[in-house]
C-alpha positions as CSV (number, residue, x, y, z in Angstrom):
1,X,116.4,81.3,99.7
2,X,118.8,84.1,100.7
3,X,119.9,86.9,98.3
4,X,121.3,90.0,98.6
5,X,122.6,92.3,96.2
6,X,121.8,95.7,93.4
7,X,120.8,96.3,90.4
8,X,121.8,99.3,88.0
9,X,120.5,100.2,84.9
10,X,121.6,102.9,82.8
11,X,118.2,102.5,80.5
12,X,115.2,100.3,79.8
13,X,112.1,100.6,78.1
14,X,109.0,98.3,79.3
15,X,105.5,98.1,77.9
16,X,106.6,101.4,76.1
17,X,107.5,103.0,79.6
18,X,111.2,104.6,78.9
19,X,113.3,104.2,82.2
20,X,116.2,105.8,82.9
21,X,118.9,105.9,85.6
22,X,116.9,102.4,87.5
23,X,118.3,101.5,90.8
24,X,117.2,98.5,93.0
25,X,118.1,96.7,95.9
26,X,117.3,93.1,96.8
27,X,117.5,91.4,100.4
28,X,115.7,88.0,100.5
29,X,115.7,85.8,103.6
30,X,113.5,83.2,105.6
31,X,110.6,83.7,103.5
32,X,110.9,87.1,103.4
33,X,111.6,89.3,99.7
34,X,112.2,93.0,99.7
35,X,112.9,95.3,97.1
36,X,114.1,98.7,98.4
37,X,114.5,101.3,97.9
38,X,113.8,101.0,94.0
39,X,114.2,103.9,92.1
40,X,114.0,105.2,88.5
41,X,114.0,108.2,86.3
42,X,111.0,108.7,84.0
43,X,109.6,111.4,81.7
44,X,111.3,114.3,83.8
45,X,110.3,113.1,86.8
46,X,111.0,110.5,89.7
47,X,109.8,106.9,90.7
48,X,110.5,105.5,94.3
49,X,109.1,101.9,95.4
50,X,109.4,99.6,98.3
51,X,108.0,96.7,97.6
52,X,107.6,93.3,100.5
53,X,107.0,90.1,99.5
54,X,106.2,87.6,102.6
55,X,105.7,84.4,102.3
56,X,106.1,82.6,105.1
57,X,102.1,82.2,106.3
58,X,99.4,80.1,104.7
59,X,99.1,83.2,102.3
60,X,101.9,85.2,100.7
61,X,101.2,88.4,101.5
62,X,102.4,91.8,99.5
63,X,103.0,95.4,100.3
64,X,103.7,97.9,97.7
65,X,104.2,101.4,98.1
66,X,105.5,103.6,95.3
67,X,105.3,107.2,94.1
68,X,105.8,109.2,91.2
69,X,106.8,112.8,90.9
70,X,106.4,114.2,87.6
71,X,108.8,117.4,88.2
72,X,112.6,116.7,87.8
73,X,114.6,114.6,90.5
């Protein structure tokens, strides 16, 4: 699989989470999924992700590594 490409959404609410202002970029190739950077506006404050998915070993493995700053981005 190879993809590439964005995804922008103005606003979203999940479990009962109200998202605002979501940005995230996709890049997937030879085994290899990464969203970054992924970003969203929450409550006042500020998420940023990166998130790896690799699967090209015997085991997928994942990274994720996000924040979130509750003062206003």
């Amino acid at each position: 699989m190879q993809v590439e490409g964005s995804l922008a959404i103005g606003s979203a609410t999940v479990s009962n989470l109200t998202l605002t202002q979501v940005h995230v970029v996709l890049t997937a190739k030879d085994g290899v999924t990464h969203i970054a950077p992924a970003t969203a506006k929450l409550y006042g404050g500020g998420y940023s992700g990166d998130i790896t998915l690799d699967d090209r070993g015997a085991v997928a493995a994942l990274k994720i590594d996000q924040s979130i700053d509750p003062r206003s981005t």
